[in-house]
mmCIF file as Biopython writes it, N, C-alpha, C and O atoms, coordinates in Angstrom:
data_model
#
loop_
_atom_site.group_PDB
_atom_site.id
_atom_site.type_symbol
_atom_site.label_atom_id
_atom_site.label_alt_id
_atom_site.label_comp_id
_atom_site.label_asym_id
_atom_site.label_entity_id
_atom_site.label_seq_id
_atom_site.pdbx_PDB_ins_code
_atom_site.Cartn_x
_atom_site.Cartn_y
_atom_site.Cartn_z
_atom_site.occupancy
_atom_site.B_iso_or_equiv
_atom_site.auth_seq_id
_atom_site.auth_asym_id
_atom_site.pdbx_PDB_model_num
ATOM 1   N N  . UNK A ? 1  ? -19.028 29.986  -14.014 1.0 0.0 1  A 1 
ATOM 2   C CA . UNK A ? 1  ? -17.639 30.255  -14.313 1.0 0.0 1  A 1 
ATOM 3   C C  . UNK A ? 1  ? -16.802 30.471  -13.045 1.0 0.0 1  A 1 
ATOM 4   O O  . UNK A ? 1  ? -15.574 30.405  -13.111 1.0 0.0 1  A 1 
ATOM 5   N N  . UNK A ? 2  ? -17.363 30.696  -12.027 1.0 0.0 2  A 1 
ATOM 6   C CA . UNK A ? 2  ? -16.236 31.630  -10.625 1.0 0.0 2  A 1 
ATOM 7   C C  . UNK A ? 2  ? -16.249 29.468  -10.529 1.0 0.0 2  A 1 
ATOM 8   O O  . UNK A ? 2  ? -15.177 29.080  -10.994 1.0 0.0 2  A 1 
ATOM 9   N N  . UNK A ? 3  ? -16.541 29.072  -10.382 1.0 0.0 3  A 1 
ATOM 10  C CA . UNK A ? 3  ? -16.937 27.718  -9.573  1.0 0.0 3  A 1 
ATOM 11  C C  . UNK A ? 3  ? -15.755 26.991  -10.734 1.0 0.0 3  A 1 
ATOM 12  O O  . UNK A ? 3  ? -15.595 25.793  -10.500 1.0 0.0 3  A 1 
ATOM 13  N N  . UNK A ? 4  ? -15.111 27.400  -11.654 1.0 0.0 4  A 1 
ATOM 14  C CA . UNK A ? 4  ? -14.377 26.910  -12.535 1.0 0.0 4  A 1 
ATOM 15  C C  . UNK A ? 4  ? -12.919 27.363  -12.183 1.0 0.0 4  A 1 
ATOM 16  O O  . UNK A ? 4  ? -11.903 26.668  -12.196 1.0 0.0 4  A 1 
ATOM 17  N N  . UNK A ? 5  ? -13.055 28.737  -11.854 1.0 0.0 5  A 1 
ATOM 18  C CA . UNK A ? 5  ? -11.579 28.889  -11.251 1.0 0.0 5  A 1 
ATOM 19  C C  . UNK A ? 5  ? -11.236 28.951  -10.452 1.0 0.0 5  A 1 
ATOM 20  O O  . UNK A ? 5  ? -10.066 29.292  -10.276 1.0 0.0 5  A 1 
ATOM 21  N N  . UNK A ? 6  ? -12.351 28.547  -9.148  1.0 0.0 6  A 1 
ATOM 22  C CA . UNK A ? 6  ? -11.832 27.838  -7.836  1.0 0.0 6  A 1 
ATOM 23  C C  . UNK A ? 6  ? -11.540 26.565  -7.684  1.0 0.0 6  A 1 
ATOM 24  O O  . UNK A ? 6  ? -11.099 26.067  -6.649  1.0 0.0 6  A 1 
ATOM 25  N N  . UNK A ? 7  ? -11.809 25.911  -8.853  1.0 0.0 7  A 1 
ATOM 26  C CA . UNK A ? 7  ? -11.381 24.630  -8.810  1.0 0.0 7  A 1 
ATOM 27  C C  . UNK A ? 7  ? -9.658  24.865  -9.467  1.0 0.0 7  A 1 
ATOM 28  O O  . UNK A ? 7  ? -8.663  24.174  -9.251  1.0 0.0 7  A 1 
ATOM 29  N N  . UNK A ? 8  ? -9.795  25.972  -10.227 1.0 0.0 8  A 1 
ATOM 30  C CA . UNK A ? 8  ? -8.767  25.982  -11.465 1.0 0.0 8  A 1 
ATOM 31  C C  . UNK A ? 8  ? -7.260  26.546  -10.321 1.0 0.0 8  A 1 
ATOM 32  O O  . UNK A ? 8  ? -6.150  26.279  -10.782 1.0 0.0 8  A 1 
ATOM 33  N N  . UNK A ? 9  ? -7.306  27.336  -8.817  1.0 0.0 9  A 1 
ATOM 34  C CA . UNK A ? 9  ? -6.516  26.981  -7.850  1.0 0.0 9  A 1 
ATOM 35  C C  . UNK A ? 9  ? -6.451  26.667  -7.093  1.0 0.0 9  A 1 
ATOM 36  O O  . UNK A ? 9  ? -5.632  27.158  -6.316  1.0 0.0 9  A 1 
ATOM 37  N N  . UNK A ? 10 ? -7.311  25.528  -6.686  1.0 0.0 10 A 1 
ATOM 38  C CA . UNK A ? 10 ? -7.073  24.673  -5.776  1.0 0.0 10 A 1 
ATOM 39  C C  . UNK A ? 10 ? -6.394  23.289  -6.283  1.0 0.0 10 A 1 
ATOM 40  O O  . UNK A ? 10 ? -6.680  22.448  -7.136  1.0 0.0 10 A 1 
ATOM 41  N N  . UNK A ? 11 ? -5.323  23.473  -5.309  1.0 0.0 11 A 1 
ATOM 42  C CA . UNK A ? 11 ? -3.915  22.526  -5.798  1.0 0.0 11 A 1 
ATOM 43  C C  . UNK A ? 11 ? -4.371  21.480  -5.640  1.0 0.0 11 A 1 
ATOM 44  O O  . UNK A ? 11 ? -4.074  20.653  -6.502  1.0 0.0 11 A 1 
ATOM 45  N N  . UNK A ? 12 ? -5.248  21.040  -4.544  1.0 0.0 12 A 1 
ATOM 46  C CA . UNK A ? 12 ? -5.645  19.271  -4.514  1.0 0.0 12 A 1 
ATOM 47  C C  . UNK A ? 12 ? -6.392  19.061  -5.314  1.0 0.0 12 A 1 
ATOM 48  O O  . UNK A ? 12 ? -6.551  17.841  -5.264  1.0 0.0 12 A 1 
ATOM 49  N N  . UNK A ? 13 ? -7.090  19.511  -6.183  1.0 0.0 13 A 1 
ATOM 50  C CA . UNK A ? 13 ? -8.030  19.458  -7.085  1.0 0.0 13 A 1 
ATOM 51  C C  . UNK A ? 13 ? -6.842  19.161  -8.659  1.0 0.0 13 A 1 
ATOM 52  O O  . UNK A ? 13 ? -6.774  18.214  -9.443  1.0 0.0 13 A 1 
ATOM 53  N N  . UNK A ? 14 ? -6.123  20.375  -8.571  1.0 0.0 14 A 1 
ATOM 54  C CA . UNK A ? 14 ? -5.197  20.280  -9.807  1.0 0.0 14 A 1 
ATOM 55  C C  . UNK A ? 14 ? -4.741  19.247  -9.815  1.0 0.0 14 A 1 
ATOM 56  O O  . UNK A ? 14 ? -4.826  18.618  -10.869 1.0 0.0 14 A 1 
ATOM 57  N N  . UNK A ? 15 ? -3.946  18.518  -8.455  1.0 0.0 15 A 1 
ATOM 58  C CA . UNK A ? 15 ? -3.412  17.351  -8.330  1.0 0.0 15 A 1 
ATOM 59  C C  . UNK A ? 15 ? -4.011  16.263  -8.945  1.0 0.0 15 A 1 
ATOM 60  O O  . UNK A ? 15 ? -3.641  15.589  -9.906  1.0 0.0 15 A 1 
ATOM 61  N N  . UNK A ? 16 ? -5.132  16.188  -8.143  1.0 0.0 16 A 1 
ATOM 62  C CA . UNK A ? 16 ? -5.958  15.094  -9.164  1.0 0.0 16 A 1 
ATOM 63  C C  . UNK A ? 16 ? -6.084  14.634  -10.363 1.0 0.0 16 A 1 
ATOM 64  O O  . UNK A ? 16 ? -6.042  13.508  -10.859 1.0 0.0 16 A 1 
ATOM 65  N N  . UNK A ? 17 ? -6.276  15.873  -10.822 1.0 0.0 17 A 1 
ATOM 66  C CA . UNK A ? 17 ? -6.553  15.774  -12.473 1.0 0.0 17 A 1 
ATOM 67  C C  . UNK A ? 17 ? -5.526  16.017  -12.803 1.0 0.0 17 A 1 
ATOM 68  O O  . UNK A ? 17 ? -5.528  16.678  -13.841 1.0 0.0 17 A 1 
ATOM 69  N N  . UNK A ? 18 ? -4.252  15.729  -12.287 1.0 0.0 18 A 1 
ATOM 70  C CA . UNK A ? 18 ? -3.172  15.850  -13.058 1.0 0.0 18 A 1 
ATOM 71  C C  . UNK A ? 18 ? -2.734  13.889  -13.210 1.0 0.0 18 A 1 
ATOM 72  O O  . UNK A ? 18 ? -2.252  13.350  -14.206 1.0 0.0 18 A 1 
ATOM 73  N N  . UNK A ? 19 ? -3.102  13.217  -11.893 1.0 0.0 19 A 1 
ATOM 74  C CA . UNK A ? 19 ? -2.917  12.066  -11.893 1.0 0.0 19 A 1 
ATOM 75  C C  . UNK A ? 19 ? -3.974  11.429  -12.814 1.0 0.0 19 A 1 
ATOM 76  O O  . UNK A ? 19 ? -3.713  10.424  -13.476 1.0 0.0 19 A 1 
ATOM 77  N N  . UNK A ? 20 ? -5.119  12.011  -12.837 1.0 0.0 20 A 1 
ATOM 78  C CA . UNK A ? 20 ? -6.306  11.307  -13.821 1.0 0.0 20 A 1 
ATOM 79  C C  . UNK A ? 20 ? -5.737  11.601  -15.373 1.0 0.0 20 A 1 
ATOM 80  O O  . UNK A ? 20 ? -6.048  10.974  -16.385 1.0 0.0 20 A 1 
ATOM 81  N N  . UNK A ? 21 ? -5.135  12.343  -15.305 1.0 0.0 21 A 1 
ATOM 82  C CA . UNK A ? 21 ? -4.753  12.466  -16.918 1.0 0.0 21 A 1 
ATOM 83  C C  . UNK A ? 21 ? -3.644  11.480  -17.262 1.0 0.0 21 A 1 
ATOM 84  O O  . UNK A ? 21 ? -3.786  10.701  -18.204 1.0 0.0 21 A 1 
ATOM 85  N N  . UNK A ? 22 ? -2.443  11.501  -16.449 1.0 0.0 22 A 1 
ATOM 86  C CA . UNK A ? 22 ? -1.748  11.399  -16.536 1.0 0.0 22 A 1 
ATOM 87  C C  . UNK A ? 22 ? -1.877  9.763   -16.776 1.0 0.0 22 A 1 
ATOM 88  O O  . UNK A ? 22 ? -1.128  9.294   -17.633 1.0 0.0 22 A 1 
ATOM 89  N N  . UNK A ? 23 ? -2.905  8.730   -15.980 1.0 0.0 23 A 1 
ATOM 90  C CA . UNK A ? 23 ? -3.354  7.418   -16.108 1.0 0.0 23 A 1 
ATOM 91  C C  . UNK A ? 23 ? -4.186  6.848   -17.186 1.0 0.0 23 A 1 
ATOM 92  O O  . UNK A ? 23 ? -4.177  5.672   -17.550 1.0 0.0 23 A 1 
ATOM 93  N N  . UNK A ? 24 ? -5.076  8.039   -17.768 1.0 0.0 24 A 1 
ATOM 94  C CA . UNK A ? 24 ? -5.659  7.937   -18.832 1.0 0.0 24 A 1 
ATOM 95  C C  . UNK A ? 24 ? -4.883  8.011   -20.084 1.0 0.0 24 A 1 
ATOM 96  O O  . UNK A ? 24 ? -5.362  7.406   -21.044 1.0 0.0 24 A 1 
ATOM 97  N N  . UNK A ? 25 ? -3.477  8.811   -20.293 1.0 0.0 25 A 1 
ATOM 98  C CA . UNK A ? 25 ? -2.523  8.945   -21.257 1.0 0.0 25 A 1 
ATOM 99  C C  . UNK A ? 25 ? -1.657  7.903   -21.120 1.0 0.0 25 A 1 
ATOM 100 O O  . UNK A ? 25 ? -1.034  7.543   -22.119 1.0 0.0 25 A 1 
ATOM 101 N N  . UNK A ? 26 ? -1.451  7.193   -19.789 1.0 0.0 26 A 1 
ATOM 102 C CA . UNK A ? 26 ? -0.565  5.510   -19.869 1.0 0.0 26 A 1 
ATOM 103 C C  . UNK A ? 26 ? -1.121  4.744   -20.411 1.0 0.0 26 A 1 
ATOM 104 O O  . UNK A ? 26 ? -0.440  4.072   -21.185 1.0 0.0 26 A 1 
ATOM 105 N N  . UNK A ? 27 ? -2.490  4.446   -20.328 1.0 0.0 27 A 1 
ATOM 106 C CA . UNK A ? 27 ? -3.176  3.852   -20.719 1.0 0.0 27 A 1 
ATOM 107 C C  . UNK A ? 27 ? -3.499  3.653   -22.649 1.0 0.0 27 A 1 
ATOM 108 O O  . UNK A ? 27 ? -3.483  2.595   -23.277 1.0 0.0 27 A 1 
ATOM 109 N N  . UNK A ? 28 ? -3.668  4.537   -22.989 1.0 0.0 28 A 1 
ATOM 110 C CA . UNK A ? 28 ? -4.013  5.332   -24.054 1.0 0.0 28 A 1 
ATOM 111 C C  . UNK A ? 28 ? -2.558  4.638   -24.713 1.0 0.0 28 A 1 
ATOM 112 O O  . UNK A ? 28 ? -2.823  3.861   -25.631 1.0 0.0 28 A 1 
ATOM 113 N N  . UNK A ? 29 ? -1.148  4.765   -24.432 1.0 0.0 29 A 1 
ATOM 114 C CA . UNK A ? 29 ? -0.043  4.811   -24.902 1.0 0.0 29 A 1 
ATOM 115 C C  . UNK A ? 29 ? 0.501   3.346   -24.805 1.0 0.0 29 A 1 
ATOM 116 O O  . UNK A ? 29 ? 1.329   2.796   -25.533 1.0 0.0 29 A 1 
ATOM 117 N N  . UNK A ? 30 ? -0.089  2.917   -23.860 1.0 0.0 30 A 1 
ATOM 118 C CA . UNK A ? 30 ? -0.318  1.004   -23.964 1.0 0.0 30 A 1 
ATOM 119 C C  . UNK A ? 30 ? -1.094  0.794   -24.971 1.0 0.0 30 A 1 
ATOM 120 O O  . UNK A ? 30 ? -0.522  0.600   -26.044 1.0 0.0 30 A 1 
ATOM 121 N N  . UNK A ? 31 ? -2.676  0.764   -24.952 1.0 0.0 31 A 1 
ATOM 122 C CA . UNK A ? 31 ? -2.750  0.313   -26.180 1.0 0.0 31 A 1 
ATOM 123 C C  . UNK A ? 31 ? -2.500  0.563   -27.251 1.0 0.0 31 A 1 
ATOM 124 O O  . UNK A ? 31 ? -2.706  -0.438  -27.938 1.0 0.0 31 A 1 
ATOM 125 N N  . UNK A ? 32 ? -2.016  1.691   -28.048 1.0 0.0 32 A 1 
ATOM 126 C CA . UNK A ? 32 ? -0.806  2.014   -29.071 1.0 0.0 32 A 1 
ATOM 127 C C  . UNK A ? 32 ? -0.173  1.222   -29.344 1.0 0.0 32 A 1 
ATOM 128 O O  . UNK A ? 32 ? -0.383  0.477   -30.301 1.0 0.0 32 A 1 
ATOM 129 N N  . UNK A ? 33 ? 1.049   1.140   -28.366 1.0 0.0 33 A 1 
ATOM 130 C CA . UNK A ? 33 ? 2.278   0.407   -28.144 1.0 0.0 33 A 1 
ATOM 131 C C  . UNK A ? 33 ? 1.776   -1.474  -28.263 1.0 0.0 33 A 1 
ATOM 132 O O  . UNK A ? 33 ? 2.347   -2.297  -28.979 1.0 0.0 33 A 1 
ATOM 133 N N  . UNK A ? 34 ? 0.940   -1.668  -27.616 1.0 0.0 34 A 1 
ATOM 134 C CA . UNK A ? 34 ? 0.706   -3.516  -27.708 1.0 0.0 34 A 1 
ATOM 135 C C  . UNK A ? 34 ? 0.063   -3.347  -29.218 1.0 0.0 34 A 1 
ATOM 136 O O  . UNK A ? 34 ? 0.359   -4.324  -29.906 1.0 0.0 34 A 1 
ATOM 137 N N  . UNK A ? 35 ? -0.497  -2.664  -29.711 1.0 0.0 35 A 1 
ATOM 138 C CA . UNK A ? 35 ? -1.620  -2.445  -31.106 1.0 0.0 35 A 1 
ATOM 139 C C  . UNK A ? 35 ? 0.107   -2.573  -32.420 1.0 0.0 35 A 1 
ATOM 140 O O  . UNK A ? 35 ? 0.320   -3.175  -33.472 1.0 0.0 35 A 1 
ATOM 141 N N  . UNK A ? 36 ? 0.869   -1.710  -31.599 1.0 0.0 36 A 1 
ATOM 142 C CA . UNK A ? 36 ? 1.989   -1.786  -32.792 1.0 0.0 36 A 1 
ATOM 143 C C  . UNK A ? 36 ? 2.908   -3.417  -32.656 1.0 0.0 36 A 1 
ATOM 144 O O  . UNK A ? 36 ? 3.181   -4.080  -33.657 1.0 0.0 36 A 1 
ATOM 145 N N  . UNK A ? 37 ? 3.215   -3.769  -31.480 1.0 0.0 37 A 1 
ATOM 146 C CA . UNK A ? 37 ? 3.739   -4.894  -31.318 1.0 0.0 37 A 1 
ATOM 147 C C  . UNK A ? 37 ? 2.787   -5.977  -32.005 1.0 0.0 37 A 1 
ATOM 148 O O  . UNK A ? 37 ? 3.035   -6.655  -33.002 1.0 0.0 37 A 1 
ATOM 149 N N  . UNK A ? 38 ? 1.685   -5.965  -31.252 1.0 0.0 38 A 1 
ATOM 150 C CA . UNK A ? 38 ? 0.922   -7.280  -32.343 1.0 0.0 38 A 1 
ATOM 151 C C  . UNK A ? 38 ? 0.718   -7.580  -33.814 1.0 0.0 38 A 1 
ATOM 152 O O  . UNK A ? 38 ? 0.734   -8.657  -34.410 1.0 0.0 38 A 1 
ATOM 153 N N  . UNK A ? 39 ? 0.509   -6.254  -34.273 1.0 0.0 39 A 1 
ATOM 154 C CA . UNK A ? 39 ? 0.386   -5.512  -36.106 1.0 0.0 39 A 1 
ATOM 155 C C  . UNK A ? 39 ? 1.594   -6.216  -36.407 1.0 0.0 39 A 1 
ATOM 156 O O  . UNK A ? 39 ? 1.546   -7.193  -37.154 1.0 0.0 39 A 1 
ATOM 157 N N  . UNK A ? 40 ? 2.636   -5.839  -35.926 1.0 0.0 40 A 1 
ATOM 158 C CA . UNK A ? 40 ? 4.105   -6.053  -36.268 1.0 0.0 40 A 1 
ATOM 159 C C  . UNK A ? 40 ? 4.590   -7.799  -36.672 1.0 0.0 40 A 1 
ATOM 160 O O  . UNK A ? 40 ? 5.036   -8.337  -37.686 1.0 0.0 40 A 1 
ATOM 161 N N  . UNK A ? 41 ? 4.317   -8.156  -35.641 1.0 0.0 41 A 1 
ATOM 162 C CA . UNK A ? 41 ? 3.900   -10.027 -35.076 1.0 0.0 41 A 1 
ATOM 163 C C  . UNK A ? 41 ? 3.367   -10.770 -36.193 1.0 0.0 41 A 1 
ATOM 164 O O  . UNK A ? 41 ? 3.770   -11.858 -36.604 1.0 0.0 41 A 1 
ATOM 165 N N  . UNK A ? 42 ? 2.025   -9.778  -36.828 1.0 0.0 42 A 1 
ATOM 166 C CA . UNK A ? 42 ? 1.405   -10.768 -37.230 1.0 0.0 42 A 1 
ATOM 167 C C  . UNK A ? 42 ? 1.942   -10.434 -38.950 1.0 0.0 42 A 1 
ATOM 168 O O  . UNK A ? 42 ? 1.880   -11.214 -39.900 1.0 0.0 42 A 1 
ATOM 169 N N  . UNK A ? 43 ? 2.427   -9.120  -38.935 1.0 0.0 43 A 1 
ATOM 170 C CA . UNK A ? 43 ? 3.009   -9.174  -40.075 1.0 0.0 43 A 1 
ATOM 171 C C  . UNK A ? 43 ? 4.325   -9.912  -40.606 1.0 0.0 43 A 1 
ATOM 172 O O  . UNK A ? 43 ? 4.334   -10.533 -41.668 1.0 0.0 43 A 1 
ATOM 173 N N  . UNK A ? 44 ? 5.558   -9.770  -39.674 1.0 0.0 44 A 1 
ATOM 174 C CA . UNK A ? 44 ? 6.408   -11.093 -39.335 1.0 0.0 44 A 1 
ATOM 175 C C  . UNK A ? 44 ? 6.191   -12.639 -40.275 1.0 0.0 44 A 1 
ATOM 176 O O  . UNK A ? 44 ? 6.733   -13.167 -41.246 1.0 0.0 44 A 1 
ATOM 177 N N  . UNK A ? 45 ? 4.989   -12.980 -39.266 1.0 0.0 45 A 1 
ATOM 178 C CA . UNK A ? 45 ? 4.244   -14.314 -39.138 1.0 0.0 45 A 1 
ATOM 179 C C  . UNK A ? 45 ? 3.798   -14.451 -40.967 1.0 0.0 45 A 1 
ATOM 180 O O  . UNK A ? 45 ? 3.911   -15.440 -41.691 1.0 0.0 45 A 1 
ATOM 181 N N  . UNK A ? 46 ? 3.432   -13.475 -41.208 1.0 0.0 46 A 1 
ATOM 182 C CA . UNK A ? 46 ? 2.483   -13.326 -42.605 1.0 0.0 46 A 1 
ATOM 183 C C  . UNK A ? 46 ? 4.130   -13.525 -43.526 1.0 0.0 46 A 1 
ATOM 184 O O  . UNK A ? 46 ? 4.283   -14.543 -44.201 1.0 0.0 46 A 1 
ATOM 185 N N  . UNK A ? 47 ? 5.083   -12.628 -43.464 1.0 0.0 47 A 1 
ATOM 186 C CA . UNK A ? 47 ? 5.902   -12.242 -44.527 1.0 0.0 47 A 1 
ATOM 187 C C  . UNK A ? 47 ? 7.026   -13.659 -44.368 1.0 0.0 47 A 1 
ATOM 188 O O  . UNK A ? 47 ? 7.982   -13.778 -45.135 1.0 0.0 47 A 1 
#
């Protein structure tokens, strides 16, 4: 646990995992977003 909240203030560390999240949630919110555009497309196409 001590080895958890020396990571938990050390700012270059926070930094990191603030950019790792932050790329994993763009990501995440792309495929959403192309998943709704294509759904959409092919329903279009269908109707």
């Amino acid at each position: 646990m001590p080895r958890l909240t020396d990571r938990l203030t050390d700012q270059a560390w926070r930094h990191a995992m603030g950019r790792r999240f932050e790329a994993v949630t763009d990501e995440i919110f792309q495929v959403i977003r192309w998943g709704l555009v294509v759904g959409f497309a092919s329903y279009l196409a269908r109707a």
